[in-house]
Backbone bond lengths (Angstrom), bond angles and torsions (degrees), N, CA, C in turn:
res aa  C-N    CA-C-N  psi(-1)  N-CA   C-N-CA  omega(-1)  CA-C   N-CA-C  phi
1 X - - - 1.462 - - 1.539 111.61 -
2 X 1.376 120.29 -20.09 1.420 128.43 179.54 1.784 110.06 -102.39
3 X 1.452 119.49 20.88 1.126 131.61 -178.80 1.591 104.68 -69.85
4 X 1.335 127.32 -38.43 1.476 128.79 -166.08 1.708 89.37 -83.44
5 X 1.276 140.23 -46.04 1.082 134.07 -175.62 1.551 126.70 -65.49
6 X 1.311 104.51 -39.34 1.800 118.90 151.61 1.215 115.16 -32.40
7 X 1.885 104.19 -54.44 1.783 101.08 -159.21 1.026 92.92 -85.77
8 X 1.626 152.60 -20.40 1.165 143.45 167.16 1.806 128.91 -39.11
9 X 1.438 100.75 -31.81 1.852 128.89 177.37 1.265 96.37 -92.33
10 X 1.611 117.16 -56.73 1.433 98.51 -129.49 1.900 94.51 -117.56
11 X 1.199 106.19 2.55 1.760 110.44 -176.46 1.390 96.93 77.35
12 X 1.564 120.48 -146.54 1.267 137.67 163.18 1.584 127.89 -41.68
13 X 1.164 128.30 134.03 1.495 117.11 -165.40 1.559 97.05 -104.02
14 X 1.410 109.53 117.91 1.423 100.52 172.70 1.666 124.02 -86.61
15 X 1.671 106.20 -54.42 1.712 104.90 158.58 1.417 102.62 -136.82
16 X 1.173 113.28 -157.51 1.480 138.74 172.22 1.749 116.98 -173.27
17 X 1.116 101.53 130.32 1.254 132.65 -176.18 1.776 127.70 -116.30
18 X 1.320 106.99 137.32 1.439 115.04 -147.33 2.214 83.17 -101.93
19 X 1.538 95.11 123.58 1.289 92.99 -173.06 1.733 123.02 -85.80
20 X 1.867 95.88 -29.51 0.916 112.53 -173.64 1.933 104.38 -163.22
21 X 1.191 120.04 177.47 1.799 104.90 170.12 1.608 117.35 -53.72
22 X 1.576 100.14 -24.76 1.907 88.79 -167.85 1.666 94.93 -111.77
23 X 1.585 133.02 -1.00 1.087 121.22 -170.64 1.673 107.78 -130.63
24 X 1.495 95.64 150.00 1.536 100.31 -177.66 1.643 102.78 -153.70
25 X 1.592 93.58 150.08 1.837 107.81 -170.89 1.590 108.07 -100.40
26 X 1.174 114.84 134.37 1.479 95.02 173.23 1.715 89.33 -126.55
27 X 1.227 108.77 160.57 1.633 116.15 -164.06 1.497 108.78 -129.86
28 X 1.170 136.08 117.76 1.579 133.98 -170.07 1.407 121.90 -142.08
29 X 1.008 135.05 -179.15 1.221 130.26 -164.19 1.685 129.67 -85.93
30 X 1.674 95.33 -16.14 1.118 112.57 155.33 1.403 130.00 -135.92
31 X 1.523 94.23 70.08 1.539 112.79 -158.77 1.349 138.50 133.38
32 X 1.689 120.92 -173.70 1.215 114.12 174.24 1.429 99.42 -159.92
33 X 1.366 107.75 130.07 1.801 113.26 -176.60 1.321 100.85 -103.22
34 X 1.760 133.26 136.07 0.709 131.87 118.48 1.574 159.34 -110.99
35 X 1.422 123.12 145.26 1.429 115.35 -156.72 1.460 115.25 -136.99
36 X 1.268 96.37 143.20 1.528 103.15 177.14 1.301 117.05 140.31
37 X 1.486 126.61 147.58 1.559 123.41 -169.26 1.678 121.27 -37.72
38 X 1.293 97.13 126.94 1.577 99.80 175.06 1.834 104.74 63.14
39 X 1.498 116.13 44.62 1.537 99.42 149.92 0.923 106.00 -101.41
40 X 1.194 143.44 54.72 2.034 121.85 152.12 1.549 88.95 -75.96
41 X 1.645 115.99 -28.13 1.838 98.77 -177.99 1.511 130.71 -38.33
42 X 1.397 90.34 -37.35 1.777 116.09 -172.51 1.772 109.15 -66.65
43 X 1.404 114.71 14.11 1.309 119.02 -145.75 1.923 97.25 -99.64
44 X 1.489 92.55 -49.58 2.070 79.75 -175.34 1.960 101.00 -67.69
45 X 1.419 113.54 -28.16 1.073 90.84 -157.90 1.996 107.08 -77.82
46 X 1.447 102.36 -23.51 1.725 107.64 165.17 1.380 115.56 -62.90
47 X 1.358 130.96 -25.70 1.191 139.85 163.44 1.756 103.90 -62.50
48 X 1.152 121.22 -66.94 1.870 120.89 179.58 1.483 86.78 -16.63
49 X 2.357 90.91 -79.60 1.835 88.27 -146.20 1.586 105.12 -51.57
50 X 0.988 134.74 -40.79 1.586 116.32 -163.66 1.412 121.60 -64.79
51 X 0.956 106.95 -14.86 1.730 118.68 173.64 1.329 86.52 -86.09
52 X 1.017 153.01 -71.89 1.389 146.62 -162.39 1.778 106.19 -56.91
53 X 1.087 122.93 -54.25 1.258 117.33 156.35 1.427 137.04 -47.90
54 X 1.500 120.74 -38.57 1.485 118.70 173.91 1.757 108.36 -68.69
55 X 1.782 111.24 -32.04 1.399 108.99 158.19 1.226 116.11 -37.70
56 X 1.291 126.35 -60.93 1.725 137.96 -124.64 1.848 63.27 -96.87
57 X 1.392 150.99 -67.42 1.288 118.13 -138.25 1.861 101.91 -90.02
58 X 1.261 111.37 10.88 1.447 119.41 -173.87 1.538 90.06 -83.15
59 X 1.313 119.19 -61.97 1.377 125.93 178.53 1.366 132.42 -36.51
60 X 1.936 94.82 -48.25 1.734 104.19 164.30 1.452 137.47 -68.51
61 X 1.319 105.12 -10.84 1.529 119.71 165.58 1.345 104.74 -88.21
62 X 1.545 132.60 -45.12 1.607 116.19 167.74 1.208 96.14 -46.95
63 X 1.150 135.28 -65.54 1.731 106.44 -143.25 1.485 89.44 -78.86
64 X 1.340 156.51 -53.56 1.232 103.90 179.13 1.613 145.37 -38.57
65 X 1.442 92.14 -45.32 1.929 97.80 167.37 1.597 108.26 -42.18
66 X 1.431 103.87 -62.05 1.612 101.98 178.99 2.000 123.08 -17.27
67 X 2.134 81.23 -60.87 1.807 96.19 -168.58 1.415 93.18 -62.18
68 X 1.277 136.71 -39.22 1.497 131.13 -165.61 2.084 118.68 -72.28
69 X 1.329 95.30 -15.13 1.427 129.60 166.01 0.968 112.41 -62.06
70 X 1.266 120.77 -41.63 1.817 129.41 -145.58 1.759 91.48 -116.37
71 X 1.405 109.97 -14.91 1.837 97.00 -158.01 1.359 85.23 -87.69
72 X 1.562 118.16 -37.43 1.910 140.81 -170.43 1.687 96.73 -51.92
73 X 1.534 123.79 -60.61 1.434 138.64 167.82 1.657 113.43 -57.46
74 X 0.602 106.23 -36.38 1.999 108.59 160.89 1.314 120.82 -74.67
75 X 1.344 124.02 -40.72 1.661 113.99 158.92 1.319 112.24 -79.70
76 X 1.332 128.09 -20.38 1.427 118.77 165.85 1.586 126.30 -46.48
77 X 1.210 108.83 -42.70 1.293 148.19 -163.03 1.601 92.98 -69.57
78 X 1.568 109.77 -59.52 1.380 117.51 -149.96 1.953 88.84 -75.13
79 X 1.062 120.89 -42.09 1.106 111.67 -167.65 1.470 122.93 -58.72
80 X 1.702 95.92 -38.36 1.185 101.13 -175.15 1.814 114.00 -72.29
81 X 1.093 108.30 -23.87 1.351 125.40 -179.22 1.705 102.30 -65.81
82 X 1.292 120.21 -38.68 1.621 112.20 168.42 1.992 115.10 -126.05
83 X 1.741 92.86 62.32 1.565 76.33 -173.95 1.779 110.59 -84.19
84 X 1.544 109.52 14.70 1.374 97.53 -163.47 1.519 107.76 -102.32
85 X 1.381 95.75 15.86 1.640 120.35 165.55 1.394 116.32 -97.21
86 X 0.862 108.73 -32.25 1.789 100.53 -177.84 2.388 99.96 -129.52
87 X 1.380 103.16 109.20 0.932 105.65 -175.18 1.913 106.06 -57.45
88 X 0.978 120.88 -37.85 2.041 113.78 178.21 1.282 101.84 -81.96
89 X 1.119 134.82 27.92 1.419 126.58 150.23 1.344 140.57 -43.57
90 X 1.054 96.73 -52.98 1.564 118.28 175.07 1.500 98.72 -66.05
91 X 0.852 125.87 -52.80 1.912 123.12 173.46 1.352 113.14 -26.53
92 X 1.759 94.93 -68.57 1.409 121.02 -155.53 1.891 88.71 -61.73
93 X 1.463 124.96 -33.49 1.259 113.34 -157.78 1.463 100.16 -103.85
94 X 1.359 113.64 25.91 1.453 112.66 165.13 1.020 116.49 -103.41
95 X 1.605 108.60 -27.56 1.678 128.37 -170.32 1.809 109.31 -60.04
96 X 1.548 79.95 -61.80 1.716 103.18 -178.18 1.821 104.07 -61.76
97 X 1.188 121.10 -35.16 1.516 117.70 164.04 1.282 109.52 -58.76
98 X 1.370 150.09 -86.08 1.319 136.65 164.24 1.337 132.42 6.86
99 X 1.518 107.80 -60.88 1.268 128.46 -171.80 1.661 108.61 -91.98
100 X 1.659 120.51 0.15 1.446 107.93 165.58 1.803 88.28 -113.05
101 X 0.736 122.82 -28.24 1.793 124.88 177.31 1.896 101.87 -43.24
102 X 1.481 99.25 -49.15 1.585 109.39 -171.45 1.474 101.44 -72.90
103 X 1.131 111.56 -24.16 1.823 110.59 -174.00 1.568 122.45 -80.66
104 X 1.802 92.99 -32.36 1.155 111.57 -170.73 2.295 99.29 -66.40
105 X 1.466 76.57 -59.28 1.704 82.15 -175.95 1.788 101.40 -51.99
106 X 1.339 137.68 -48.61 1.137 117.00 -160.17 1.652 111.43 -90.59
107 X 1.502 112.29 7.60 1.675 135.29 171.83 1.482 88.12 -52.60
108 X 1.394 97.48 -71.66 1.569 130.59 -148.88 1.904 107.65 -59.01
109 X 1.345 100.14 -44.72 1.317 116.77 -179.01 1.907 100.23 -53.69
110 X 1.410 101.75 -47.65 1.561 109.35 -152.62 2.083 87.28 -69.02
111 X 1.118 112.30 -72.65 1.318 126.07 -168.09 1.569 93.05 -46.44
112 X 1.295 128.78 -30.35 1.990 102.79 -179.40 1.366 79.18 -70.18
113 X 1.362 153.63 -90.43 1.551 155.59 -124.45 1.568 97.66 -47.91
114 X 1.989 101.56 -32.58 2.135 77.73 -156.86 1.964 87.97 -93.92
115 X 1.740 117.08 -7.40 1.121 84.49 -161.34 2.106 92.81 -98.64
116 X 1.562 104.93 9.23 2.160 89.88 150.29 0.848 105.32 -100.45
117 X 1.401 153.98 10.65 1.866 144.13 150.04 1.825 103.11 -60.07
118 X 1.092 109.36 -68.00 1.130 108.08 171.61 1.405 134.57 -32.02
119 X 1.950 98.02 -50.45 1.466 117.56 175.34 1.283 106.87 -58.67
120 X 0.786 111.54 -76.40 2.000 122.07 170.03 1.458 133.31 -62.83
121 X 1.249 97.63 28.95 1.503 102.96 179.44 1.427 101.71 -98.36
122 X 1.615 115.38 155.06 1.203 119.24 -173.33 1.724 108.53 -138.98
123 X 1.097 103.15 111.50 2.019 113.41 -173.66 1.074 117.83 -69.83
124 X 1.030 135.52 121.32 1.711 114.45 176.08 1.496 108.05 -51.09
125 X 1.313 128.15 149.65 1.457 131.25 170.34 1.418 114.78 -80.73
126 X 1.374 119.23 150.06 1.194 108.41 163.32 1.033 130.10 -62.02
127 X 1.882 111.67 158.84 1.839 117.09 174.89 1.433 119.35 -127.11
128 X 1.158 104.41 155.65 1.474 115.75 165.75 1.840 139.02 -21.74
129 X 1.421 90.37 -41.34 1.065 102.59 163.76 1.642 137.12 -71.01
130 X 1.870 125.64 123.48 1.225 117.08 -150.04 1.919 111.27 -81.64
131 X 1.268 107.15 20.70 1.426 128.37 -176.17 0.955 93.61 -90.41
132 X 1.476 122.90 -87.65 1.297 144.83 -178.00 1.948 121.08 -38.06
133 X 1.508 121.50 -38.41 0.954 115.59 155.72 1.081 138.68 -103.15
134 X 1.802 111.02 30.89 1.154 131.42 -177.18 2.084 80.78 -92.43
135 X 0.999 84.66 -74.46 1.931 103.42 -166.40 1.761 91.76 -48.76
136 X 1.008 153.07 -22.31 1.451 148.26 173.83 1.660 110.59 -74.27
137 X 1.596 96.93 -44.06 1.400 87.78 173.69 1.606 123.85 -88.45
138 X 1.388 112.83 -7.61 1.497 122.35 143.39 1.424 128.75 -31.40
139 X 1.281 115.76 -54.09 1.755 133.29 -132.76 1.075 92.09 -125.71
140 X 1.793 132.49 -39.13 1.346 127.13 161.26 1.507 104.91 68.26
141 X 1.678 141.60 18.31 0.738 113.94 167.06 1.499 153.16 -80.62
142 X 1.327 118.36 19.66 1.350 126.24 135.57 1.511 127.75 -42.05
143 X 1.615 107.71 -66.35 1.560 102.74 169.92 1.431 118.08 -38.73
144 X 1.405 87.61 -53.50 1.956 91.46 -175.42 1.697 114.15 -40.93
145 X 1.511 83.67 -41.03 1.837 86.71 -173.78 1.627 134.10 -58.53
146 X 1.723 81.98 -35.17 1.796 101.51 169.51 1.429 122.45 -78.19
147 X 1.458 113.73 -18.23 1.234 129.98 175.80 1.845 109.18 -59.77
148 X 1.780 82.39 -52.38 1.801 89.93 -154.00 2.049 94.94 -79.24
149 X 1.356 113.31 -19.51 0.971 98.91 176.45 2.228 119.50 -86.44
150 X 1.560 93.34 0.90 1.685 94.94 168.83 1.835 95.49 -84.78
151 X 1.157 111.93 -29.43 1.657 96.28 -163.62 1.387 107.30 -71.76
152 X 1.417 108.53 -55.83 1.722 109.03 166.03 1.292 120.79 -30.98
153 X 1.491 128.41 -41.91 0.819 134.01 176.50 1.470 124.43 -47.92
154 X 1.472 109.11 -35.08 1.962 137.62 -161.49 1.574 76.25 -90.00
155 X 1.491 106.28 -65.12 1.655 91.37 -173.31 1.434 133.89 -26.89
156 X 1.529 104.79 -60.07 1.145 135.56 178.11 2.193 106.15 -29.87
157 X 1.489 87.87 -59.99 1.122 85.35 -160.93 2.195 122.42 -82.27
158 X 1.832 76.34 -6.95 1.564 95.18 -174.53 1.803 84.03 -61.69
159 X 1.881 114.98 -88.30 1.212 98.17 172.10 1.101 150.74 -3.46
160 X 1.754 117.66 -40.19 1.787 116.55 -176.47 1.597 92.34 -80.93
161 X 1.413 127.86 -40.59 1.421 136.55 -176.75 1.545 126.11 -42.35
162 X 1.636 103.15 -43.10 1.340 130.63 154.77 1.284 129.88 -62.22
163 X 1.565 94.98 -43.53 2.060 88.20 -173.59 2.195 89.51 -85.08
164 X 0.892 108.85 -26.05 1.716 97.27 -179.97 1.266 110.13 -80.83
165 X 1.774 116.85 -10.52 1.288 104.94 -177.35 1.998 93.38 -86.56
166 X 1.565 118.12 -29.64 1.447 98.81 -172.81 1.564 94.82 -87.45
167 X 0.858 136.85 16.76 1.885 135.42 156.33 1.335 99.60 -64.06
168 X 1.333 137.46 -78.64 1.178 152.37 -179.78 1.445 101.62 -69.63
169 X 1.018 169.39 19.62 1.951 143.46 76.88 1.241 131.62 -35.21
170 X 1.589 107.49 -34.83 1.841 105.07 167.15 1.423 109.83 -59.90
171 X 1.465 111.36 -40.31 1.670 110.83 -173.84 1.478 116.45 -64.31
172 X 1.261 112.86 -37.25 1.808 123.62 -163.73 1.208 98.50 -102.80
173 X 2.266 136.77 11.60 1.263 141.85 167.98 2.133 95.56 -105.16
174 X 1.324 95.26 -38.78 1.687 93.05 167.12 1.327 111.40 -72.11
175 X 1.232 135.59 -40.78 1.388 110.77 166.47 1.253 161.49 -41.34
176 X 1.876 81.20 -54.76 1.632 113.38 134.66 1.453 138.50 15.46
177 X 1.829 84.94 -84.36 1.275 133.96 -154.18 1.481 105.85 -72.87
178 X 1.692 101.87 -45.15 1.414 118.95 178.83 1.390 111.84 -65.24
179 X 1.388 118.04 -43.70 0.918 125.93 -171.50 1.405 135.30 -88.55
180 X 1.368 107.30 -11.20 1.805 130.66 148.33 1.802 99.94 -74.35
181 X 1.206 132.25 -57.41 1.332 108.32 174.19 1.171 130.01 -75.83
182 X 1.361 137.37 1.06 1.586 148.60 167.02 2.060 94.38 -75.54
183 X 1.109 98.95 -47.42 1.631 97.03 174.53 1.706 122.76 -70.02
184 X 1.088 86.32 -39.05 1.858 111.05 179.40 1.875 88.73 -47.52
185 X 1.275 111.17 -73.87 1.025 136.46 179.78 1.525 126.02 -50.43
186 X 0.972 125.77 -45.67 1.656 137.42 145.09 1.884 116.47 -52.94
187 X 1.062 125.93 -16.38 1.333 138.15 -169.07 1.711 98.21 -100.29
188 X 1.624 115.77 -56.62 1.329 121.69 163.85 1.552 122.82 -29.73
189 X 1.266 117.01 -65.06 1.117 142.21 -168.98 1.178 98.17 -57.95
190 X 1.338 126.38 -67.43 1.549 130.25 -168.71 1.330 116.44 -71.83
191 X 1.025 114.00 -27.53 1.935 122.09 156.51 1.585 92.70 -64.78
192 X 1.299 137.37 -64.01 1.537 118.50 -174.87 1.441 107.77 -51.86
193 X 0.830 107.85 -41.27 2.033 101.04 -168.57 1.496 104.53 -80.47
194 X 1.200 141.15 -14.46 1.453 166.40 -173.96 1.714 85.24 -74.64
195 X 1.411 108.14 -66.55 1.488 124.14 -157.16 1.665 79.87 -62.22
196 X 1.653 118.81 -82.35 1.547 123.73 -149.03 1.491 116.62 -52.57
197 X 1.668 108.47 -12.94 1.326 99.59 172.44 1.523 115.20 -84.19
198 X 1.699 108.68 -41.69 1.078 100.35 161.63 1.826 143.35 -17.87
199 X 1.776 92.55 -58.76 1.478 94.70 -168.81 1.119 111.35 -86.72
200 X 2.079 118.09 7.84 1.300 126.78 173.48 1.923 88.06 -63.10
201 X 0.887 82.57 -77.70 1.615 96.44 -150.83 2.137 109.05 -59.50
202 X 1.332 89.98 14.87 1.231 98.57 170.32 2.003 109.52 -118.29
203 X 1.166 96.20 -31.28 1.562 85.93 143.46 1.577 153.29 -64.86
204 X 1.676 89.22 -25.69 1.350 106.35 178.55 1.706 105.04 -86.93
205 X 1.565 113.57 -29.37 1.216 101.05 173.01 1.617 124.48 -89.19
206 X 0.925 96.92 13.46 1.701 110.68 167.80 1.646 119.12 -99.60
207 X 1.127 107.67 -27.38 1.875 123.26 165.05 1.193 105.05 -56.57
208 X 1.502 112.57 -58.17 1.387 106.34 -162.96 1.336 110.76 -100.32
209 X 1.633 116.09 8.18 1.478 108.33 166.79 1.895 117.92 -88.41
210 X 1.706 90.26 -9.66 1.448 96.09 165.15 1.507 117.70 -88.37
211 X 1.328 111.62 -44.87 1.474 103.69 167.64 1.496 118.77 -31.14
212 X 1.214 112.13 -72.70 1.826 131.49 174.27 1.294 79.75 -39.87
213 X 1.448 137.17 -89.79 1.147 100.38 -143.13 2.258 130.07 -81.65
214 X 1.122 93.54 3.77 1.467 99.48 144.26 1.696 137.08 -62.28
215 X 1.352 91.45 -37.86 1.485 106.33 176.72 1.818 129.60 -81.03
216 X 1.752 97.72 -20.61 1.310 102.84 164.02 1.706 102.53 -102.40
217 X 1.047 129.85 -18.43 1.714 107.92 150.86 1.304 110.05 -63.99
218 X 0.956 138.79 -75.79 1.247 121.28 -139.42 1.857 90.89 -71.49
219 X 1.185 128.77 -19.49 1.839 106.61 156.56 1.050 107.01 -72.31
220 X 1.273 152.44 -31.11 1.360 136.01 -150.72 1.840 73.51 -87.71
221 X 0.966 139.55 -90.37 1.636 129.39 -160.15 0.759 129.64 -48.40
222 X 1.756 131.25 0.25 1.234 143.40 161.76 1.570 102.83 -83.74
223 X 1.473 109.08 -40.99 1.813 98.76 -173.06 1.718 105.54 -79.57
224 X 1.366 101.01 0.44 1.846 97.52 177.65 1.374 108.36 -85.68
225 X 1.180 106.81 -21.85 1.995 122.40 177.60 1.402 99.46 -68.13
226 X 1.315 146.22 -78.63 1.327 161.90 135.83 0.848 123.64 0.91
227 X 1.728 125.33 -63.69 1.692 114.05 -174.84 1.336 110.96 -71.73
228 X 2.085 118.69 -37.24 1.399 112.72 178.17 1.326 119.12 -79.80
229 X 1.522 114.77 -43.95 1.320 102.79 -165.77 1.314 118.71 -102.26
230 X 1.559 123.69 -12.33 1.254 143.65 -170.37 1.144 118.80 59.96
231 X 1.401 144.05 8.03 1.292 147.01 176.05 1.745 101.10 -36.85
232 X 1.315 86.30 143.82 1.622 88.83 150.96 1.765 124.84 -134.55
233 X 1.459 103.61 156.75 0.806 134.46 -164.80 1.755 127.32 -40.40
234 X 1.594 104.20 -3.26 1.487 110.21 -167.83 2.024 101.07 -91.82
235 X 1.064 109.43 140.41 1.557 105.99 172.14 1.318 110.66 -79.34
236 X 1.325 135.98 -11.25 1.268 119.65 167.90 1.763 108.32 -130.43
237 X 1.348 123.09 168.89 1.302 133.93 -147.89 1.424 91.88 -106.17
238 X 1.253 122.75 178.60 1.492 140.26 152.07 1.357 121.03 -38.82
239 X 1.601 105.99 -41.03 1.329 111.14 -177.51 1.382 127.31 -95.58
240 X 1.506 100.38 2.39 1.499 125.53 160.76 1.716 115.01 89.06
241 X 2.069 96.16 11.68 1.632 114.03 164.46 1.239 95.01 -65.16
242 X 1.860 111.18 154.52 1.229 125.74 122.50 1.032 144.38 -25.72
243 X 1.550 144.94 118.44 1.259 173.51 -165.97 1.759 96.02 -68.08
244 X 1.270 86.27 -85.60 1.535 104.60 -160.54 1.353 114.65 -45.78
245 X 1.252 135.16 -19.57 2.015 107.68 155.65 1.396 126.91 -63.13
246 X 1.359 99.53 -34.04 1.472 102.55 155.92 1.467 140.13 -55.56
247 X 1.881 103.92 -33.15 1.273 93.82 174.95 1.358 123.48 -79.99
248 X 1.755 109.04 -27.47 1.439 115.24 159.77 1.702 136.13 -34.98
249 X 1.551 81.46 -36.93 1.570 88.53 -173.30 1.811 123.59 -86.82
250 X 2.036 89.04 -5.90 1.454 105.92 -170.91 1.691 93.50 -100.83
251 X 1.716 106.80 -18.95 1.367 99.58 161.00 1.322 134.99 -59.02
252 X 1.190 123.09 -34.40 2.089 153.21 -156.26 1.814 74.13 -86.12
253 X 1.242 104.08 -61.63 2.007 97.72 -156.06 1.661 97.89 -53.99
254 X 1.388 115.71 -55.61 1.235 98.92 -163.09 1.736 115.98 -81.08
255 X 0.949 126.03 8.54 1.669 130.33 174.44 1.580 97.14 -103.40
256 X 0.868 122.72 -6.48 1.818 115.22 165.43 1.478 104.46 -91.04
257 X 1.507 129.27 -16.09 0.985 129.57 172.93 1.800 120.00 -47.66
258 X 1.176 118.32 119.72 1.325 111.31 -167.70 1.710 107.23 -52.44
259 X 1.406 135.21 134.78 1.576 123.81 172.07 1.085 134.61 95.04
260 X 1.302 115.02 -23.27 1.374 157.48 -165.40 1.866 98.44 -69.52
261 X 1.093 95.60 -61.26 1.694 96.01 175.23 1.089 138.27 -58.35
262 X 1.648 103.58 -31.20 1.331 134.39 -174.16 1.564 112.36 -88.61
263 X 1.433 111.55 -17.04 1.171 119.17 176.44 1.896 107.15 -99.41
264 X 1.175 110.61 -23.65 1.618 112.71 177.19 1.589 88.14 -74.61
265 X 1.192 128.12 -50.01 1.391 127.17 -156.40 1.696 105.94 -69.33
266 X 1.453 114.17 -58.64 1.607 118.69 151.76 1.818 111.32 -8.62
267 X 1.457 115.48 -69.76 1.373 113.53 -172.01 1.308 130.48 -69.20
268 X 1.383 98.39 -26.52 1.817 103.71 -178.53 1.512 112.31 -110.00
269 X 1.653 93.01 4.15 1.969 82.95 165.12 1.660 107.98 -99.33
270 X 1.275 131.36 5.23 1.327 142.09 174.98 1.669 113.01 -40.97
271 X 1.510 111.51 101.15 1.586 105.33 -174.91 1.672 100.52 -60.51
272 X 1.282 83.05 147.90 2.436 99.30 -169.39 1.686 63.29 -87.79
């Protein structure tokens, strides 16, 4: 008839156990009631298990942290395994190093604390009384104790596994590192020599774009001698005169020519 009031304390009732004629355990899902004359006795040894229990659920959240440790070190891994696909790689896998480096140290910190709680924990012993080692061999918290101190133990070593596994990622992220700037650096160079040949052959085509254009002035002002005035080219005549006052004077005609200057000047101011 007090079944709805049970599940109200204790959730689901799993058993109950008769401790003694006036005392009885009932065990539930959130909890454990006990009743009956004179249990405050039952009190250091309900105190043990629960300290032994807030261990045991301290422990089950490390090892999750652990798996969340290990998933952080598996994409580490993966990145580094294809960083020559994604140029911010190396960033991204410095970031995530940091942030398991910081985990690792405060892993390590937590597990010395739970594994001297453990060390220094002290159980009540059993007694004489057939109450009392009725409810001890109930609650079993001794086993518990040897239990939680084998798991710590696994802990222990998951942690060293981790911090030696990010020992050996700092080394093969410095390699990396070297080895993106040995390329970085090899890529430079050959873009410079890329460049210096370039402006070879852009010097050379600037030589000879001045040449050419020396060579069609000085035709274009030879065919202006020719097509207008027709002179030719000998310094002395038939009659074995001199040329050259004449050419002077065929010089004066054509520099009075309107444009004429401006067009000689046009060709030989041409940046080579």
């Amino acid at each position: 008839e007090h079944e709805s009031e049970l599940k109200q304390v204790l959730g689901d009732t799993y058993s109950a156990h008769n401790l003694s004629d006036d005392d009885v355990m009932v065990v539930g899902r959130n909890g454990i009631l006990i009743s009956g004359r004179g249990c405050s006795r039952f009190e250091p040894l309900l105190i043990s298990y629960l300290t032994m229990i807030c261990r045991e659920r301290f422990v089950k959240y490390f090892y999750a942290r652990i798996f969340l440790m290990d998933e952080a070190l598996r994409k580490i891994r993966h990145l580094i395994d294809h960083y020559d696909e994604d140029p911010n790689s190396i960033q991204a896998v410095r970031k995530l190093m940091a942030e398991v480096s910081r985990a690792v140290i405060l892993l390590d910190e937590c597990l010395l604390y739970i594994e001297e709680s453990l060390e220094h924990c002290v159980l009540t012993g059993p007694s004489d009384e057939p109450s009392l080692k009725n409810l001890d061999s109930l609650l079993n918290s001794s086993i518990l104790h040897q239990s939680l101190k084998r798991k710590v133990a696994d802990l222990r070593k998951n942690v060293k596994g981790a911090s030696v596994e990010l020992t050996s990622i700092q080394k093969m992220t410095t390699v990396i590192s070297e080895t993106y700037q040995s390329n970085l650096v090899e890529t430079i160079q050959t873009s410079n020599h890329q460049i210096s040949e370039i402006q070879k052959n852009l010097d050379k085509s600037t030589a000879h774009v001045a040449i050419l254009q020396t060579l069609f002035g000085g035709y274009f002002v030879m065919q202006i001698f020719d097509r207008i005035f027709g002179l030719q080219y000998n310094m002395i005549d038939s009659k074995g005169a001199s040329l050259i006052p004449s050419y002077m004077d065929s010089l004066r005609k054509i520099l009075v020519i309107p444009g004429i200057v401006i067009i000689l000047t046009f060709w030989y101011s041409l940046p080579y």
